[in-house]
Rosetta silent file (secondary structure, phi, psi, omega in degrees, C-alpha in Angstrom):
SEQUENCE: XXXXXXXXXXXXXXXXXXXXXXXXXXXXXXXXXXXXXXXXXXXXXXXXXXXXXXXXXXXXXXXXXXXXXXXXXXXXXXXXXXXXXXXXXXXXXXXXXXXXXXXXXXXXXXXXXXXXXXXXXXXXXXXXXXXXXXXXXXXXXXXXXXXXXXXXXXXXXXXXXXXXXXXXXXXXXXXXXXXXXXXXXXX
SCORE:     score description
SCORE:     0.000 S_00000001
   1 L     0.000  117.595  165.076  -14.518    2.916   27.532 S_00000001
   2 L   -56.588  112.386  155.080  -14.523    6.358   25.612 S_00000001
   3 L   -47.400  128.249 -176.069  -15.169    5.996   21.961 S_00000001
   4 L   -83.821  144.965 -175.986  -12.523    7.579   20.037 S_00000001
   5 L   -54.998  169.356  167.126  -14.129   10.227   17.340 S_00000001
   6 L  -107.075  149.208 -172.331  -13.692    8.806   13.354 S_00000001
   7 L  -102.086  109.706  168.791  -10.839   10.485   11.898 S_00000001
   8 L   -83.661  127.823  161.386  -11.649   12.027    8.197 S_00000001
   9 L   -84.225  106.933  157.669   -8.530   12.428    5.915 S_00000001
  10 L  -129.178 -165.901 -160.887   -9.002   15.411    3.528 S_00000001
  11 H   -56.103  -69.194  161.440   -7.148   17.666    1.746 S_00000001
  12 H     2.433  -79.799  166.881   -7.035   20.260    4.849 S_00000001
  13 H   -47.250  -51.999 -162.305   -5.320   17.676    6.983 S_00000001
  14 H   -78.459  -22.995 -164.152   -2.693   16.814    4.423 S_00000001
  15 H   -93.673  -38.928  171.923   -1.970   20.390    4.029 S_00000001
  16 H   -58.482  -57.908 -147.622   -1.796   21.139    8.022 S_00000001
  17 H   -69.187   -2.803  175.613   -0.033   18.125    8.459 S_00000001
  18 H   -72.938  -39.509 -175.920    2.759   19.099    5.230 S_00000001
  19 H   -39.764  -44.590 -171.668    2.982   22.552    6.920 S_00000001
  20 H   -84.779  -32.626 -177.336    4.198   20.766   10.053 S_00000001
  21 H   -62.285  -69.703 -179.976    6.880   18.648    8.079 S_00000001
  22 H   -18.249  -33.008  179.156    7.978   21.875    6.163 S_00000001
  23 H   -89.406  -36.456 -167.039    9.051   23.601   10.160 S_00000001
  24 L   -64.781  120.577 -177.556   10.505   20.342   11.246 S_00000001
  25 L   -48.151  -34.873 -172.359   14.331   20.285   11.359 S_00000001
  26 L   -76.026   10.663 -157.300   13.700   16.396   10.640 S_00000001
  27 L    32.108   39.998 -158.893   11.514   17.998    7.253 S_00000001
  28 E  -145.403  162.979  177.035    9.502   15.278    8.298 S_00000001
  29 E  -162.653  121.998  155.670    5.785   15.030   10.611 S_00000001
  30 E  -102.782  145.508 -177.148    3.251   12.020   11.590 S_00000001
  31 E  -123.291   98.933 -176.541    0.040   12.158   12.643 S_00000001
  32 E   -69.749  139.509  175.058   -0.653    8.565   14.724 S_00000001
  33 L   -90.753  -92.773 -159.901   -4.262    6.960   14.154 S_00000001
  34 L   -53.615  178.800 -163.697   -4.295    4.669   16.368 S_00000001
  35 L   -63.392  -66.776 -146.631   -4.892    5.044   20.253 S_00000001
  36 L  -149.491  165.695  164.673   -1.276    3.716   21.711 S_00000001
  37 L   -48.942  -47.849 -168.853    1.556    1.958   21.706 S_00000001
  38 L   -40.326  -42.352 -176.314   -0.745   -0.900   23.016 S_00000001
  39 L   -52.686  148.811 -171.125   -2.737   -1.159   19.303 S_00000001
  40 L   -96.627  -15.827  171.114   -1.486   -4.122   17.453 S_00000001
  41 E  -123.694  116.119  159.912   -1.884   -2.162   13.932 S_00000001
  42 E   -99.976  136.618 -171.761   -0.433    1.205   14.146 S_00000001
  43 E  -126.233  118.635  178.437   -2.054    3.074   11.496 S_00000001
  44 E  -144.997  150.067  170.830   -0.560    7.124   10.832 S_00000001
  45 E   -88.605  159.930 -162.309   -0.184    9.500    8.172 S_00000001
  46 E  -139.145   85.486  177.162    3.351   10.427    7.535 S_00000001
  47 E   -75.858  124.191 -162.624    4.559   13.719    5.916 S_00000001
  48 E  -127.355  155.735  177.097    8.026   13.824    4.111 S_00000001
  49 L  -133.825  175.006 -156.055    8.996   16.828    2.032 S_00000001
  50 L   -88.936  141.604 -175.655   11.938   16.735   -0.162 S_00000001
  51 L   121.809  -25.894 -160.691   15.826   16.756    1.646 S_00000001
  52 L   -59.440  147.301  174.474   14.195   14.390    4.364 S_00000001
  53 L  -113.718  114.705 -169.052   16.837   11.356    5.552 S_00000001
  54 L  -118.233  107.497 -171.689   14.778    8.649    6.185 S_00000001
  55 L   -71.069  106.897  148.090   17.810    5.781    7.366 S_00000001
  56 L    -5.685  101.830 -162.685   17.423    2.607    5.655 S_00000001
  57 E  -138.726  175.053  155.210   16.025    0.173    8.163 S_00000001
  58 E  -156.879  166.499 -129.321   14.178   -2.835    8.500 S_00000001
  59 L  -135.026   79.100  164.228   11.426   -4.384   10.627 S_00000001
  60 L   -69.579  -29.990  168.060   12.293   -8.178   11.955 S_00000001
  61 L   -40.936  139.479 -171.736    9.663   -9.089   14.102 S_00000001
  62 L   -86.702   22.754  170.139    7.581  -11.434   12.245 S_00000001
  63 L  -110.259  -30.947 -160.218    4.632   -9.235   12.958 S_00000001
  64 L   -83.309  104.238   41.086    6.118   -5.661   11.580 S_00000001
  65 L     8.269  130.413  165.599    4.776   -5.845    7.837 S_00000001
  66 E  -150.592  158.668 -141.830    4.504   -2.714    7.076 S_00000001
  67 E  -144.949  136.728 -179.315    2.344   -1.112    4.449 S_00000001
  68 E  -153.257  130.725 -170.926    2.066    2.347    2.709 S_00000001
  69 E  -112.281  127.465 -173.947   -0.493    3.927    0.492 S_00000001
  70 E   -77.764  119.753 -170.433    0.427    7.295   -1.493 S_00000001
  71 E  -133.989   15.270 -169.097   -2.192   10.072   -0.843 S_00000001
  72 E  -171.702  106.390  163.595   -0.127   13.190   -1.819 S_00000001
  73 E   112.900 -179.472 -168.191    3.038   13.766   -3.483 S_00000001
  74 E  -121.537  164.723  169.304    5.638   11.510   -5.762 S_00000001
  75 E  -161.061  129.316  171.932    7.941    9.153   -3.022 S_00000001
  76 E   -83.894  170.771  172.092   10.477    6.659   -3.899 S_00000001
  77 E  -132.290  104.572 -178.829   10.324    3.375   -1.671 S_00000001
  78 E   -95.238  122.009  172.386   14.085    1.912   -2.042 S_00000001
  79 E   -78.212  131.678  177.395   14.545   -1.797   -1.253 S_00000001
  80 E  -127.727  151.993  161.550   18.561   -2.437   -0.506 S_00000001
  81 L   -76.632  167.859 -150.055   20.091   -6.025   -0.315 S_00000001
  82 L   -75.565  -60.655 -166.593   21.532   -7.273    3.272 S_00000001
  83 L   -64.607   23.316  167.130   25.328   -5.533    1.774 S_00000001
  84 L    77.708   28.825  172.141   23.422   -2.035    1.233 S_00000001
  85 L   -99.554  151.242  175.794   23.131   -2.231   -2.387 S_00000001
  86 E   -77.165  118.001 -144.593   19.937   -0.902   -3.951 S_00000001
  87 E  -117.876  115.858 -170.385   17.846   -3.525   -5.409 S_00000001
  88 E   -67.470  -59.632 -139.486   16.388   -1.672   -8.827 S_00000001
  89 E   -72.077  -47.052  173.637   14.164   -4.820   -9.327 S_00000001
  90 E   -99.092   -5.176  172.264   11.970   -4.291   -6.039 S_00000001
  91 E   -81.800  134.143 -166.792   12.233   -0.382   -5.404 S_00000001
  92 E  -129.422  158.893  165.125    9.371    1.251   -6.494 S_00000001
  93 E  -111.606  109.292  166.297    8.290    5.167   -7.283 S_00000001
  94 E   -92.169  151.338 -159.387    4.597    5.769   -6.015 S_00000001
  95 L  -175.542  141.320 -179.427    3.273    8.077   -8.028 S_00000001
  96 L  -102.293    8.993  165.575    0.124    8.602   -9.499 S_00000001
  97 L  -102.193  -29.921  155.846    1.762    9.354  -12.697 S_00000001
  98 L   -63.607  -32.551  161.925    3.510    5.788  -12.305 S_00000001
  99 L   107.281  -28.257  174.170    0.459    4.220  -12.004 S_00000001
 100 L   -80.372  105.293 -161.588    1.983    2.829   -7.890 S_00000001
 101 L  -108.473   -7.069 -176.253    0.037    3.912   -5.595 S_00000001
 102 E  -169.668 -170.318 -108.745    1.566    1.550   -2.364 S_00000001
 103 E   150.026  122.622  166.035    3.518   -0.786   -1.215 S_00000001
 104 E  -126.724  117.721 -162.184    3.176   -3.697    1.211 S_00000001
 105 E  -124.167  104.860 -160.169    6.581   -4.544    2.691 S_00000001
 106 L   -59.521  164.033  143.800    7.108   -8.146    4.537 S_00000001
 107 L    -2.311  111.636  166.077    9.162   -8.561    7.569 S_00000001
 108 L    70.535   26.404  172.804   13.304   -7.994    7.100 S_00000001
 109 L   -75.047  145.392   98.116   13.087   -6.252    3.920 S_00000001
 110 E   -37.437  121.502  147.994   15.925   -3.314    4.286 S_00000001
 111 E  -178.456 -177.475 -171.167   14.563   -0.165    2.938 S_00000001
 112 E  -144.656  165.229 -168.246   14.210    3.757    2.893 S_00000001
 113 L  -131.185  126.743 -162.028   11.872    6.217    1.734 S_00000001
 114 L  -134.628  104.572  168.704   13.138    9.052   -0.431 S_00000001
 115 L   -96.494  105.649 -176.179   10.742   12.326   -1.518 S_00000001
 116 L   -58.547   -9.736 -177.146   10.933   13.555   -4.827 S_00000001
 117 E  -162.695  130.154  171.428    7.797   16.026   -4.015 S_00000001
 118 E   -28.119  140.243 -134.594    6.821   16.989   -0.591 S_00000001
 119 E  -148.909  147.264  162.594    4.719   13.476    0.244 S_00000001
 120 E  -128.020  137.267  145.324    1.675   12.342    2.386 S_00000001
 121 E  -127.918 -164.845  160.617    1.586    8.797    2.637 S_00000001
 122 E  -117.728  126.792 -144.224   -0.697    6.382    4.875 S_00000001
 123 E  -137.641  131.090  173.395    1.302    3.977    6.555 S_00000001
 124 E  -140.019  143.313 -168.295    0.752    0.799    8.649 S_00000001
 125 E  -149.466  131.569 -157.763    2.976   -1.533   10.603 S_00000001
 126 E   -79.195  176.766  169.627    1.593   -4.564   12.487 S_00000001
 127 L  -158.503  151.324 -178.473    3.112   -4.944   16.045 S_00000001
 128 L   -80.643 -167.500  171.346    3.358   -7.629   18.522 S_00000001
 129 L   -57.047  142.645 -136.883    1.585   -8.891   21.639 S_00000001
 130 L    25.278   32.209  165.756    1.953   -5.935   23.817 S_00000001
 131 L   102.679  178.233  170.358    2.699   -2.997   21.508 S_00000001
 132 L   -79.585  150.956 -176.056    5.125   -1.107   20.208 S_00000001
 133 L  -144.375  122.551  152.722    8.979   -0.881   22.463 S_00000001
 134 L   -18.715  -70.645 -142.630   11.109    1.807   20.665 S_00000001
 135 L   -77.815  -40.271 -154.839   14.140    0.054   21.221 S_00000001
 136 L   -93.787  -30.393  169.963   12.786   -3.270   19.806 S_00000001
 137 L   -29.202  -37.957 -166.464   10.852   -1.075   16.505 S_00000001
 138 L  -167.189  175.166  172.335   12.834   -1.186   13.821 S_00000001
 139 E  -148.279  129.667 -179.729   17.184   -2.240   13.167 S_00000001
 140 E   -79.864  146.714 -172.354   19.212    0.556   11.214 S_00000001
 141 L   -55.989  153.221  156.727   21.114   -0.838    8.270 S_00000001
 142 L   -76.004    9.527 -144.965   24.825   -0.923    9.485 S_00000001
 143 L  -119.499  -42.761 -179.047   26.053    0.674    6.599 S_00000001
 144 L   -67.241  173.578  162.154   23.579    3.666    6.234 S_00000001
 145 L  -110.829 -168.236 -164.685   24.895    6.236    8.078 S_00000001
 146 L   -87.467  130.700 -172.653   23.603    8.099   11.291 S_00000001
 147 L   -65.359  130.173 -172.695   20.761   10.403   11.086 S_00000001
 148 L   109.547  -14.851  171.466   22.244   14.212   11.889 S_00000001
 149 L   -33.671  176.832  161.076   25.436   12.819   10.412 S_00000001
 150 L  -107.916  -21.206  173.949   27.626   14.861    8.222 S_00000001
 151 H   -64.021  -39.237  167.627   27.921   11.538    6.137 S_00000001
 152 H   -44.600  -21.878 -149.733   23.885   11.465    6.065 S_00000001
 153 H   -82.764  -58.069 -152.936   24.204   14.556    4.271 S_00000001
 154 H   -70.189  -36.615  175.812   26.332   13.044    1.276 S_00000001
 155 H   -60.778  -47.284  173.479   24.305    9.923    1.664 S_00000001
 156 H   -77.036  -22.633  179.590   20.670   11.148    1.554 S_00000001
 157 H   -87.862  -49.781 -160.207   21.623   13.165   -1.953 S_00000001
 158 H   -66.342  -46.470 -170.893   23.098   10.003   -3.471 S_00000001
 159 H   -47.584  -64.650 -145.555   19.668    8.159   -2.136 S_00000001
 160 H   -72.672  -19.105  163.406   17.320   11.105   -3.637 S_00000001
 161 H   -63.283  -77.137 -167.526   19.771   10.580   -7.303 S_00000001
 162 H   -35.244  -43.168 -161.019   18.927    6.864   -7.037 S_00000001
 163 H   -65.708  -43.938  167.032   15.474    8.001   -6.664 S_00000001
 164 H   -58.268  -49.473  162.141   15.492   10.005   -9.963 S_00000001
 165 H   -33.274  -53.697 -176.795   16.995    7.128  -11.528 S_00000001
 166 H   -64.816  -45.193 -160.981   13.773    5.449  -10.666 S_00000001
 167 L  -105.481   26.768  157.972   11.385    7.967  -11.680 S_00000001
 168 L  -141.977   -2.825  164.011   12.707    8.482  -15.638 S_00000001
 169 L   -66.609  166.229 -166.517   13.018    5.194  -15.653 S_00000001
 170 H   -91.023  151.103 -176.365   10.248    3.366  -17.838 S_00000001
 171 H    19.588   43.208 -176.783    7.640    1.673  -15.812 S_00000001
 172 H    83.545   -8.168  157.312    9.637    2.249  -12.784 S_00000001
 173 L   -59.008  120.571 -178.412   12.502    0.570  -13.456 S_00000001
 174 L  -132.691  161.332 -146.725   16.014    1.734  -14.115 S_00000001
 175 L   -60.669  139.818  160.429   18.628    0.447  -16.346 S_00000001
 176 L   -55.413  -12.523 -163.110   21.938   -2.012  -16.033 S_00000001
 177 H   -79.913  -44.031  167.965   23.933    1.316  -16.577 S_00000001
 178 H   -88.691   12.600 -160.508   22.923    2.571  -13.496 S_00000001
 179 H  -104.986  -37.199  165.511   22.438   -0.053  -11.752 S_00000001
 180 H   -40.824  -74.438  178.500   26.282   -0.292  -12.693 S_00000001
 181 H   -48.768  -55.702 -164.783   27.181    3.381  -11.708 S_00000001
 182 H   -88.737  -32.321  144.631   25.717    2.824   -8.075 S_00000001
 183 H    -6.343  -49.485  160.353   27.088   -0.393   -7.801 S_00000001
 184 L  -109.089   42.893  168.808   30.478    1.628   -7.903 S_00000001
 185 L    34.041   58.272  150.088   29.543    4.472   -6.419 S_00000001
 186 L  -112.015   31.516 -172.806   30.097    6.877   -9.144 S_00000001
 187 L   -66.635    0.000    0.000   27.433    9.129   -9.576 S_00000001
């Protein structure tokens, strides 16, 4: 069996691989680590620049943990409850001005990833015996809407508001007022 080379992360890389988000209609670009579907840890870097609609999903298999370390950029990580409200208490801003630098996120969490500043992060999500299956990967909230949507549109700006809400809040945290407002949808 052919050794695979070791893969260095630097600055370079982060910049090719933002470069690559920046053309992508999706604003968005990964760079896979691991071999294959077959690996039982997929390990990839993941470039999101800001506008990206990343649809609020979640990972049931009791293997899909998934895990993300901040290595570029400000990102919110929004946790929602099973009726698609955003839960303030467990949504985090990584940021190296927050002081968060990652996230480890069990099994059947809902959540979405929203970038306040074009973003690298490093990202890992277990998988079971025999690999990753697309179809079987991930379940979209029913509630978010569909990525390419015209509803995504109105939906991904209200996300990237919550997200500012997070990042003036003190220590990451935002407020009953607003916790209020998007409760009722009024922003």
């Amino acid at each position: 069996m052919e050794q695979r080379p070791v893969q260095t992360i630097d600055s370079a890389l982060l910049d090719d691989l933002l470069q690559r988000a920046r053309r992508s209609s999706r604003r968005r670009a990964i760079l896979c680590l691991h071999d294959g579907d077959w690996e039982h840890a997929h390990r990839m870097l993941n470039a999101l620049t800001v506008g990206t609609y990343v649809r609020p999903h979640r990972h049931e298999d009791i293997y899909k943990g998934e895990g993300f370390i901040l290595l570029r950029g400000k990102i919110a990580l929004l946790i929602f409850t099973d009726p698609g409200e955003i839960d303030f208490e467990r949504s985090r801003l990584l940021s190296t001005d927050a002081g968060c630098l990652g996230m480890d996120i069990p099994p059947g969490f809902w959540h979405s990833l929203v970038a306040l500043e074009d973003t690298v992060i490093y990202e890992v999500k277990g998988q079971p015996a025999g690999g990753y299956v697309q179809a079987q990967d991930k379940d979209f909230a029913p509630w978010s809407p569909e990525e390419g949507s015209r509803e995504a549109e109105e939906y991904c700006g209200f996300l990237y508001e919550a997200a500012l809400a997070l990042q003036r809040s003190e220590r990451g945290h935002v407020g009953d007022e607003f916790i209020r407002q998007v409760t009722n949808n009024s922003l």
